[in-house]
C-alpha positions as CSV (number, residue, x, y, z in Angstrom):
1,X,20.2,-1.3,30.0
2,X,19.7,2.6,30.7
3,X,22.1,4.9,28.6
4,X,23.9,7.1,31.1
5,X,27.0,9.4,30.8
6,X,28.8,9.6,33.9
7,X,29.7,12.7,35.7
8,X,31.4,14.0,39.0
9,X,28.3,13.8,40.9
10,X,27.2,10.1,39.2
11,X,25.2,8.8,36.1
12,X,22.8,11.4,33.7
13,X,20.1,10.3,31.7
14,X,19.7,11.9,28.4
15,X,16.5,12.8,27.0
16,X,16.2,14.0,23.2
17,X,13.8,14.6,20.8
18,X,14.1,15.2,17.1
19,X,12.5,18.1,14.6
20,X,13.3,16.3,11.4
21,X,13.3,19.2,7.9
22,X,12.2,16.7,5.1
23,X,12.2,18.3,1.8
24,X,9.4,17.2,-0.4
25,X,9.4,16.0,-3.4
26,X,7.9,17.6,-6.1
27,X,7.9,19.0,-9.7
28,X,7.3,22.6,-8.3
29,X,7.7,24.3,-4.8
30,X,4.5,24.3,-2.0
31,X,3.0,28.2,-3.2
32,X,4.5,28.9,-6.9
33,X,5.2,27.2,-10.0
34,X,9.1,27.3,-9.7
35,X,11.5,24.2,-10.8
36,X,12.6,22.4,-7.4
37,X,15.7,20.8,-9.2
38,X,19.0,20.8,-7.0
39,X,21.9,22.0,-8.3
40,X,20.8,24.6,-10.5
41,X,22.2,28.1,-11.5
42,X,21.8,30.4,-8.4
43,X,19.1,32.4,-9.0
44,X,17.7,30.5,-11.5
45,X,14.3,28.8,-9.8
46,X,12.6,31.7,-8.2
47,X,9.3,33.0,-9.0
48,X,8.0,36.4,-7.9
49,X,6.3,35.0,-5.0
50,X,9.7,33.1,-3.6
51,X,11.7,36.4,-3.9
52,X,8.9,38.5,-2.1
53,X,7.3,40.9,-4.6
54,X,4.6,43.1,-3.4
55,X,1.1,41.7,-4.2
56,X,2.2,38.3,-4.9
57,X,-0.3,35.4,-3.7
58,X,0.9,32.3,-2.7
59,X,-1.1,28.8,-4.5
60,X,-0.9,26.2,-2.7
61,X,0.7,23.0,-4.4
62,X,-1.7,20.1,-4.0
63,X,1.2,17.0,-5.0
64,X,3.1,18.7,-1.9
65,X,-0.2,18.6,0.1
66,X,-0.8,14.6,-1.2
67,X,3.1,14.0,0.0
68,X,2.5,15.0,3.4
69,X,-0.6,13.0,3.8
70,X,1.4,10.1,2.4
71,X,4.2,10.5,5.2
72,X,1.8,10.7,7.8
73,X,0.3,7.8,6.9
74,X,3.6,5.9,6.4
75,X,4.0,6.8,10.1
76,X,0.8,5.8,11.6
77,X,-0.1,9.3,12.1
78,X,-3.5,11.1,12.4
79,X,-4.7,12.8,9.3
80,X,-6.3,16.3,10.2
81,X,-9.0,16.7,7.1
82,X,-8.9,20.7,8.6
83,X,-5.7,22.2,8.9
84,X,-4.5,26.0,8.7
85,X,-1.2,27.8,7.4
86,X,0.4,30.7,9.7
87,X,2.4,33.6,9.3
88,X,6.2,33.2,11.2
89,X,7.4,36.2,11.1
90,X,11.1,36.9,11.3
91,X,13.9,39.2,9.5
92,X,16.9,36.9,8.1
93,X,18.7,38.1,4.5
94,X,17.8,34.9,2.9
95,X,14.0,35.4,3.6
96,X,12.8,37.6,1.0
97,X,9.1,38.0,2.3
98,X,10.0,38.8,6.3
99,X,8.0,35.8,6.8
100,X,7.5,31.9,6.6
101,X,4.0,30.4,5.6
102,X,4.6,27.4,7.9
103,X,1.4,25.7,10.4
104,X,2.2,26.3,14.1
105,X,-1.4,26.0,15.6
106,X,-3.5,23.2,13.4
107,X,-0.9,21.2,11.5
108,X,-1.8,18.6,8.7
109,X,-0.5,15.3,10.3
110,X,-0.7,15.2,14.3
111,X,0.2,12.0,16.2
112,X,1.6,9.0,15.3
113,X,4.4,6.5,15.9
114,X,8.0,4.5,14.6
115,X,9.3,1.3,15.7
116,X,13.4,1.7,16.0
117,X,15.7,-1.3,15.9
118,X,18.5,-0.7,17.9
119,X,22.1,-2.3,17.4
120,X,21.5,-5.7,19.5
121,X,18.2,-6.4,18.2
122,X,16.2,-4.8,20.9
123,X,12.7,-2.6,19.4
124,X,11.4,0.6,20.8
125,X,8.6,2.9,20.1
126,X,9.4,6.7,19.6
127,X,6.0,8.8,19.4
128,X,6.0,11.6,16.8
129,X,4.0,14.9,17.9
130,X,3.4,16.4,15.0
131,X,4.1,17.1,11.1
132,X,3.4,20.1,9.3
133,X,4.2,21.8,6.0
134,X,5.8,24.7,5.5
135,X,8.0,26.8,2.6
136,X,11.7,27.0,2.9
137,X,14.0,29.7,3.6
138,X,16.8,30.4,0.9
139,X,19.9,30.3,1.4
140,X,23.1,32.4,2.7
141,X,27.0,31.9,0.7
142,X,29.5,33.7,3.2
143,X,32.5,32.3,1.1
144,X,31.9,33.5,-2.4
145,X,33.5,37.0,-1.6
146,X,35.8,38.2,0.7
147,X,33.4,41.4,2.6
148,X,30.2,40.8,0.9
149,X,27.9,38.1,2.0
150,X,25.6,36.3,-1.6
151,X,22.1,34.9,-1.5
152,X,20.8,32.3,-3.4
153,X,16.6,32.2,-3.5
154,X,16.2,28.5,-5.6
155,X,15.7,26.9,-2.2
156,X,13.2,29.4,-1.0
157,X,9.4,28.6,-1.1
158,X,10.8,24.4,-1.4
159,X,8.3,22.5,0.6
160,X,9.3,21.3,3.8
161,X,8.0,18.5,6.4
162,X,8.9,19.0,9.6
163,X,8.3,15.9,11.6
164,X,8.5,16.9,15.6
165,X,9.3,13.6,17.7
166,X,8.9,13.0,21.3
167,X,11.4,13.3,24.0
168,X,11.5,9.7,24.0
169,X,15.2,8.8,22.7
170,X,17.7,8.6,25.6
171,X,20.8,7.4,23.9
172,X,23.0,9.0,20.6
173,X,22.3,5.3,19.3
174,X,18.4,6.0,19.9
175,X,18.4,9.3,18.2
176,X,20.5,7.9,15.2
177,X,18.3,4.5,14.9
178,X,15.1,7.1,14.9
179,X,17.0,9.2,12.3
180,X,17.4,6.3,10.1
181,X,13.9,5.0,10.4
182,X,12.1,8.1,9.2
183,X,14.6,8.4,6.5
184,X,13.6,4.8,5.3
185,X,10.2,5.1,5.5
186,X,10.2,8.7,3.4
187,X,12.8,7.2,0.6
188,X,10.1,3.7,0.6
189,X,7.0,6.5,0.4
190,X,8.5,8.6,-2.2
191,X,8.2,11.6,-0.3
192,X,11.8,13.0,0.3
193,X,15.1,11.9,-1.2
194,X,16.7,11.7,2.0
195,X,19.7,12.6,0.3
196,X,21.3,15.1,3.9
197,X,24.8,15.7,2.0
198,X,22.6,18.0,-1.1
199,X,20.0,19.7,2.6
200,X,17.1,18.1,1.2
201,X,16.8,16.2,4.9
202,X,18.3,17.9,8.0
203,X,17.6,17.8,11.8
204,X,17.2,19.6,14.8
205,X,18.4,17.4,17.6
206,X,17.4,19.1,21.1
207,X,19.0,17.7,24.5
208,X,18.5,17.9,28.2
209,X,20.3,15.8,30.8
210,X,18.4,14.9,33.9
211,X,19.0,12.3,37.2
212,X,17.5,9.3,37.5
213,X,13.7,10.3,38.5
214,X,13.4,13.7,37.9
215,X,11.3,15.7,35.6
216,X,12.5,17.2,32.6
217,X,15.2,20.2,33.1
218,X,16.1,22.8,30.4
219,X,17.0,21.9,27.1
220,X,19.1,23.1,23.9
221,X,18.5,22.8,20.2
222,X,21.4,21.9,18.2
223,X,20.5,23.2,14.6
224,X,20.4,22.1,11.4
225,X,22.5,18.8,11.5
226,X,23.2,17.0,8.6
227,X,24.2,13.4,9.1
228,X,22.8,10.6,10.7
229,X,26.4,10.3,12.5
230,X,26.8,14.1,13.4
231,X,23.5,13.9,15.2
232,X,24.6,11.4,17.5
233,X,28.0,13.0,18.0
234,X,26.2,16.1,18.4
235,X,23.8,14.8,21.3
236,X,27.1,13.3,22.9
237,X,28.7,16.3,22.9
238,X,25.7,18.5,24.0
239,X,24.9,16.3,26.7
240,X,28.6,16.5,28.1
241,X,28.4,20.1,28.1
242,X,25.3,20.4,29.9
243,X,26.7,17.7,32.6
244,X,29.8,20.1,33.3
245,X,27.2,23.0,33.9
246,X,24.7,21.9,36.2
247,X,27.9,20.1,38.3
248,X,29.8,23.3,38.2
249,X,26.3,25.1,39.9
250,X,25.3,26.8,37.0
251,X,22.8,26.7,35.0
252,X,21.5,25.6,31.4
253,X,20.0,28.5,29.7
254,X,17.5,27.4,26.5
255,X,19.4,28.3,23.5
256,X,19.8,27.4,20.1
257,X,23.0,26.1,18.9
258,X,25.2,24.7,16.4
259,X,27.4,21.9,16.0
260,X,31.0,22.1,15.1
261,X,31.9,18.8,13.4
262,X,35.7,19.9,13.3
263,X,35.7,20.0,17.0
264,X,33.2,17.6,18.7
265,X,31.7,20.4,20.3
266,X,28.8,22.3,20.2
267,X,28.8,26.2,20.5
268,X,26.3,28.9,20.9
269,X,24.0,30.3,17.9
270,X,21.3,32.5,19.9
271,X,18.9,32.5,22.7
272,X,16.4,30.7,22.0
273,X,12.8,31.9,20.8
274,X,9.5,31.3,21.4
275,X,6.3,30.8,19.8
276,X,5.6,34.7,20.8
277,X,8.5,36.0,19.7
278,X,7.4,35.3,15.8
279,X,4.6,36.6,16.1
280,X,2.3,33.6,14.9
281,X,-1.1,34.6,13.0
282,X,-3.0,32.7,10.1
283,X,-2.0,33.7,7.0
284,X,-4.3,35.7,5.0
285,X,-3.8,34.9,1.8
286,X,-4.4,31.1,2.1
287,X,-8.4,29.7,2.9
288,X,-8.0,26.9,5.6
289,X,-7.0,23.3,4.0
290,X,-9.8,20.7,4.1
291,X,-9.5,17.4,2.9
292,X,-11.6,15.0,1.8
293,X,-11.6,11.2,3.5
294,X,-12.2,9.8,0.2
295,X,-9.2,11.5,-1.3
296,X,-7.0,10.5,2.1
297,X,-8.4,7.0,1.8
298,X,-7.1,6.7,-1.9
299,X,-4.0,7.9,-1.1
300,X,-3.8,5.5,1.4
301,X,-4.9,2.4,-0.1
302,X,-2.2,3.2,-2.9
303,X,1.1,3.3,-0.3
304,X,3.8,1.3,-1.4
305,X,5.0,-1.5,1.0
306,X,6.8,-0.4,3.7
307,X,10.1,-1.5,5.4
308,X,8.1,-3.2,8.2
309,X,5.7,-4.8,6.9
310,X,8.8,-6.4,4.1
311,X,10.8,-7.0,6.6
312,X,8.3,-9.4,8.2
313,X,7.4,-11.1,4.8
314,X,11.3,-11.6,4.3
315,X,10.9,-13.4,7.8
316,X,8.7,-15.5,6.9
317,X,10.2,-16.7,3.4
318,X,13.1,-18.1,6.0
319,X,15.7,-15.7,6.5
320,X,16.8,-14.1,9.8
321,X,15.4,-11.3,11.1
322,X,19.3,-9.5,10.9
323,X,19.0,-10.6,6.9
324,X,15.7,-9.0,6.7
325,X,17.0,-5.7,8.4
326,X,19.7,-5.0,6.4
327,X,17.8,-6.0,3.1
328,X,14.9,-3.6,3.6
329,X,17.6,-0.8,4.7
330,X,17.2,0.8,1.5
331,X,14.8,0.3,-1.1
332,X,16.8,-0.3,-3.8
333,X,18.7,-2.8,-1.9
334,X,15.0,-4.4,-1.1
335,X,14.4,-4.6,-4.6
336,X,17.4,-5.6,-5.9
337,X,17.2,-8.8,-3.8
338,X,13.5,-9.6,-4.9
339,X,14.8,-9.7,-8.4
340,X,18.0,-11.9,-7.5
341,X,15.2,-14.3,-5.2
342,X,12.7,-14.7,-7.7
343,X,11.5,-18.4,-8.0
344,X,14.6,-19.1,-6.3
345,X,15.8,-20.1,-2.6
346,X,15.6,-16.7,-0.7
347,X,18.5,-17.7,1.9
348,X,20.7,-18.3,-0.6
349,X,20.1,-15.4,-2.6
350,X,20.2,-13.4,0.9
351,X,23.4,-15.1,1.6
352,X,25.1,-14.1,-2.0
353,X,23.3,-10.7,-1.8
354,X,24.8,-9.7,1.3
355,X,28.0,-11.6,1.1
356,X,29.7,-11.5,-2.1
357,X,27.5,-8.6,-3.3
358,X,28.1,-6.7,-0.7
359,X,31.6,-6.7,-0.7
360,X,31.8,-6.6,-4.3
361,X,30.2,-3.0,-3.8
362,X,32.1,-1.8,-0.8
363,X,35.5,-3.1,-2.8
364,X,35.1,-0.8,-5.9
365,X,32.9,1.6,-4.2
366,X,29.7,1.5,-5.8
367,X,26.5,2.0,-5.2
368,X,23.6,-0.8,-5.0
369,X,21.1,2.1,-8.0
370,X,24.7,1.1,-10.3
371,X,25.7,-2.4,-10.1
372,X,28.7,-3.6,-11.2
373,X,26.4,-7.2,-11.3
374,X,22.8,-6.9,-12.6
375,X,20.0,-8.6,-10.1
376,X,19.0,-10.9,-13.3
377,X,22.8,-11.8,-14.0
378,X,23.2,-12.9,-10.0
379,X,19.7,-15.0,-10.1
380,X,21.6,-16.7,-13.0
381,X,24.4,-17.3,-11.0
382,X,21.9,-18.8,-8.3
383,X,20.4,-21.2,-11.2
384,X,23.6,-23.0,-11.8
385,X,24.3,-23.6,-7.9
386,X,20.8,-24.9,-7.9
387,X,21.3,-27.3,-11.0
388,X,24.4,-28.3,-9.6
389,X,26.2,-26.9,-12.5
390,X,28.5,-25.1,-10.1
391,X,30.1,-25.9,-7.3
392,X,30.0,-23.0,-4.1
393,X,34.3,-22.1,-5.0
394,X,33.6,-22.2,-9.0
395,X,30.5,-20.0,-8.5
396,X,32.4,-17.6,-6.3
397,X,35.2,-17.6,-9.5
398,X,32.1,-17.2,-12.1
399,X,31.4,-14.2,-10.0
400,X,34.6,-12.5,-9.7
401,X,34.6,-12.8,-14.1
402,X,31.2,-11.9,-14.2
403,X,32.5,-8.5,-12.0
404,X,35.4,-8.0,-14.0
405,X,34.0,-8.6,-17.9
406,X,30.0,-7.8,-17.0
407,X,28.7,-10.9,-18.7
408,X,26.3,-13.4,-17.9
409,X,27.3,-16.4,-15.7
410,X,26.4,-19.0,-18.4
411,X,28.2,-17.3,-21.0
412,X,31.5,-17.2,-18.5
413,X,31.2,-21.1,-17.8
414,X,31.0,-21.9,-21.3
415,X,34.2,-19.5,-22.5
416,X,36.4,-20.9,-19.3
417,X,34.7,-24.6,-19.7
418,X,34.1,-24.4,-15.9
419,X,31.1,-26.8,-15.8
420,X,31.1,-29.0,-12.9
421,X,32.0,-32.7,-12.9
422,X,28.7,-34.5,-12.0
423,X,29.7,-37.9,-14.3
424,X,30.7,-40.8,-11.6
425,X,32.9,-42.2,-14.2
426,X,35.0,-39.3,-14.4
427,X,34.9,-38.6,-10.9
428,X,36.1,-42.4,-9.9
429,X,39.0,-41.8,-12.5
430,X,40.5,-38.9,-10.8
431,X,40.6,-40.7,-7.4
432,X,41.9,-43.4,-8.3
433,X,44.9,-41.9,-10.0
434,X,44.8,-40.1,-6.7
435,X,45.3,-43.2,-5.1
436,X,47.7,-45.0,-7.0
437,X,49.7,-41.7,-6.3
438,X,49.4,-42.0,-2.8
439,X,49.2,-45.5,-2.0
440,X,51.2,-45.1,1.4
441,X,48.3,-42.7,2.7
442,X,45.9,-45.2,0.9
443,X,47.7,-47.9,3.6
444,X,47.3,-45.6,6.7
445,X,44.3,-44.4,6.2
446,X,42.3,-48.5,5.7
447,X,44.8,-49.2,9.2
448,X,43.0,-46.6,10.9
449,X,43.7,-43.1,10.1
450,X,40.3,-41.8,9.1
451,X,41.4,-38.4,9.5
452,X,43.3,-38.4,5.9
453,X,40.0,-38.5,4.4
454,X,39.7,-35.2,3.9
455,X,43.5,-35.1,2.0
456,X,42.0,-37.8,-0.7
457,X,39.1,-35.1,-1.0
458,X,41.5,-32.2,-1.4
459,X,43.8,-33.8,-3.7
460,X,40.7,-35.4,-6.0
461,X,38.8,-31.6,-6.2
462,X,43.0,-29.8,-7.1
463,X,43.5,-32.3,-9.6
464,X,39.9,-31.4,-11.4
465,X,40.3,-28.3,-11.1
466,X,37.6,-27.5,-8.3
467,X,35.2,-28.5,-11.2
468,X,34.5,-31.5,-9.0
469,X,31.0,-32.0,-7.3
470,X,31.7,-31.8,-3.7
471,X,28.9,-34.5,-2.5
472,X,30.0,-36.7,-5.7
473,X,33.4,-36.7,-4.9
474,X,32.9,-37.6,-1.4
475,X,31.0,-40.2,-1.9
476,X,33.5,-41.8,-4.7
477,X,36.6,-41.8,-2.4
478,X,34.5,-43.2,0.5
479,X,33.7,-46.0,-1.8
480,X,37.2,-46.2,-3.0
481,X,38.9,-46.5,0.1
482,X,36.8,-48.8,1.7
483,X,38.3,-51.1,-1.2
């Protein structure tokens, strides 16, 4: 079904497309030897050529080079073995040089292409344009002093992707799914933290509105949003706005704009600029980048696996495709799992990982890199469910001691002696002290009341204790009550 917002004058389509600011990762930033460390001391990861100095030639850094190829590859993307860096000249306070060695006219990676998952399962393809490298900008404080303004330069000269999609998202849900899927694949790669809260992944989200078969009208670039949620509530909101212009008979000027997440609403930033207006020409301190296919192939042929491609394998060890999404989310969460299914039956580790793990985490707010339950210590778990050592309720009570004390399952069932009953002796015992205890029931049930059945069950399984084996016990008070 087509997204469409309503309006006076009927349904809008949206169209949006995405400029995704991926910060690299890497031991020192794209042109100087300076520490790329978040969190440091203001000040305190600059070289000469980040803060500007006169006569100061920029290196270029070839890990940040080798991380770019990597992305593109992660995202089907062309490889251009002959790129070029340009000039982008502009005046801001936090841009020491008066420029930004960025690639505007041959960029590194050019086309290439994501599969999104939506919400109800559907797929869609989203075509990226472009991705090239450039240096980041530092970065303005406004509420450090009351009149003065502070600058902090350990961000500038940081390597930056930025991954340019096509207009081809037409729904907030679209432009978040697409969000998510290039953050997966650069935290699977290696290639960017992803981590939006610290800036080290940010977006651009620009929005036009259109009716049903028309060309594409004016758009507006919301800048510099940091969360996969704020950039579908900023697409909603821009959207809206643009609606109540072109219906009032006005029109939607191209401008650059920012969202306010306190309000819902988006406000105006600056007109916005064109290639000209920065005055694009190819740096001259930097020889054009060539790359060898050899090298690109390497690279290549020594990619990790990525969330697709897992996704599918998970598949076809027998778990749904939903289980397979949400285990290859995250790549810790992917690997976490592997450990736990190891030798073992994947659905039921899927099923524990995602049940009772899951909530475990959500409960007392942690985080699947810290575990309050190692991946070994839960394979364990799965090992005595196997063996028939525990039952599905006593595992779930192993669990809960193995979240509160941190020890191994085995350890727990010895300490708390809660082994499952598996001798048929034992077993018959039980019921028939259940029976003798309920003879009356024991009457209605062999005149025709097969529905107490399940009371024998539930009294046999309280009075061991849920130490019982479920398929043992069954089978003993069938037999028993036959007579």
């Amino acid at each position: 079904m087509t997204y469409t917002i309503d309006g006076r004058t009927g349904p809008w389509e949206l169209v949006i497309g995405l400029e995704i600011h991926a910060q690299v990762i890497s031991q020192a930033k794209l042109f100087s030897g300076a520490a790329t460390e978040f969190g440091a001391s203001p000040n305190s990861q600059v070289s000469f050529i980040d803060a500007g100095f006169p006569g100061m030639l920029p290196v270029i850094n070839e890990e940040c080079v080798a991380q770019a190829v990597r992305t593109g590859l992660g995202l089907n993307a062309q490889v251009n073995l002959w790129s070029r860096f340009d000039r982008k000249n502009y005046f801001y306070a936090d841009l020491p040089q008066g420029y930004q060695i960025s690639q505007f006219a041959h960029p590194i990676i050019g086309e290439g292409a994501v599969e999104i998952t939506l919400a109800d399962g559907a797929t869609k393809t989203i075509g990226i344009t472009r991705l090239h490298l450039e240096q980041d900008a530092g970065k303005s404080l406004h509420d450090q002093h009351a009149t003065k303004s502070f600058i902090d330069l350990n961000r500038s000269g940081v390597a930056l992707m930025e991954i340019v999609s096509e207009p081809d998202m037409r729904s907030p849900e679209e432009a978040g799914a697409y969000l998510t899927k290039i953050r997966q694949i650069l935290r699977y790669l290696g290639t960017c933290d992803g981590n939006m809260d610290e800036g080290s992944m940010r977006a651009d989200v620009n929005v036009s509105v259109r009716k049903a078969g028309e060309g594409f009208r004016t758009r507006c670039e919301v800048k510099n949003v940091n969360s996969i949620r704020y950039v579908m509530q900023a697409v909603e909101a821009e959207a809206r706005r643009q609606i109540e212009v072109w219906e009032a008979g006005e029109e939607v000027f191209q401008e650059t704009r920012l969202f306010d997440t306190a309000r819902g609403v988006t406000r105006s930033m600056r007109s916005k600029e064109d290639a000209h207006d920065y005055r694009y020409f190819p740096e001259p301190d930097l020889p054009p980048l060539v790359l060898e296919q050899d090298w690109v192939a390497s690279l290549k042929a020594a990619l990790p696996e990525l969330p697709d491609v897992r996704r599918a394998r998970y598949v076809a060890m027998g778990l749904s495709p939903y289980d397979a999404h949400v285990l290859t989310l995250e790549k810790e969460t992917a690997i976490f799992f592997e450990t736990v299914a190891k030798g073992r039956d994947a659905k039921l580790a899927a099923n524990w990982v995602t049940g009772d793990f899951f909530a475990a985490l959500n409960r007392m707010k942690r985080d699947v890199s810290d575990p309050p339950v190692t991946a070994e210590n839960l394979g364990a778990l799965l090992d005595l469910i196997s063996d028939k050592t525990l039952s599905g309720s006593l595992a779930k009570q192993v669990f809960e001691a193995m979240l509160e004390t941190g020890k191994a399952p085995g350890e727990i069932v010895e300490e708390r002696g809660l082994k499952q009953v598996t001798d048929t002796g034992a077993i018959e015992a039980v019921v028939a002290q259940v029976m003798t205890a309920n003879a009356d029931k024991v009457a209605e049930y062999r005149s025709g009341k097969d529905k107490l059945f399940g009371f024998f069950v539930g009294q046999t399984m309280k009075a061991m204790q849920g130490k019982g084996n479920p398929a043992l016990v069954n089978e003993v008070v069938k037999k028993l009550l036959a007579g």
